[in-house]
N, C-alpha and C positions, 0 to 999 in steps of 0.2 A: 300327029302331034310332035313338035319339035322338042327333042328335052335338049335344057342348058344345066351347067354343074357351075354350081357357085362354088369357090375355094376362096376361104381366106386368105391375107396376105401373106400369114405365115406359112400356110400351105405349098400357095402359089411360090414362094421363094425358095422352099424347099424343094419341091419339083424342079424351079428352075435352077438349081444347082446341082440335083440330081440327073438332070439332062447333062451338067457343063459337066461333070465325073465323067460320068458315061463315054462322051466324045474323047474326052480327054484321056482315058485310060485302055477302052474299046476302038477307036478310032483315030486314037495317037493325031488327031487332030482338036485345036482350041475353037472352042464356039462363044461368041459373044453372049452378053446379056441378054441384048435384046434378041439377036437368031433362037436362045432358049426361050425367050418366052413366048417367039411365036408360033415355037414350034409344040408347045406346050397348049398354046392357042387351037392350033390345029389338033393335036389328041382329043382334045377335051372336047371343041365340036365334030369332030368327023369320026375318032372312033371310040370313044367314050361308050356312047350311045350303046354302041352296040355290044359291049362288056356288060354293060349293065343289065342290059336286055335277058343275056345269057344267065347273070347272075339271080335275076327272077324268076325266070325258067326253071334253074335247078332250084332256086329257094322253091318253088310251086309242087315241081314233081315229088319232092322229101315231103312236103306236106301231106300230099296226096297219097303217099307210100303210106305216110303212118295212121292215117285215118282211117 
């Protein structure tokens, strides 16, 4: 099963200025709009996923612990 993350616009534009910071102050290099959102693109399908995953995990094992 393929999971997708829907983000609002507001979201999505806040990520993608929090990518252009990032570059900008980590990497003393400028990143375009559109380079953030595709890069933003790429998190979200390729490793999103797998955060999430993790975060179920642990949400499951704490369940399991207190039961």
């Amino acid at each position: 099963m393929k999971q997708t993350f829907k983000l609002t616009e507001a979201q999505q534009q806040e990520m993608i200025g929090l990518i252009q910071d990032y570059f900008e102050n980590e990497v003393n290099e400028p990143i375009g709009n559109l380079s953030a959102m595709l890069l933003l693109d790429f998190f979200t399908e390729k490793l999103a996923p797998t955060f999430y995953n993790l975060g179920v995990e642990d949400s499951y094992a704490y369940l399991i612990g207190k039961l």
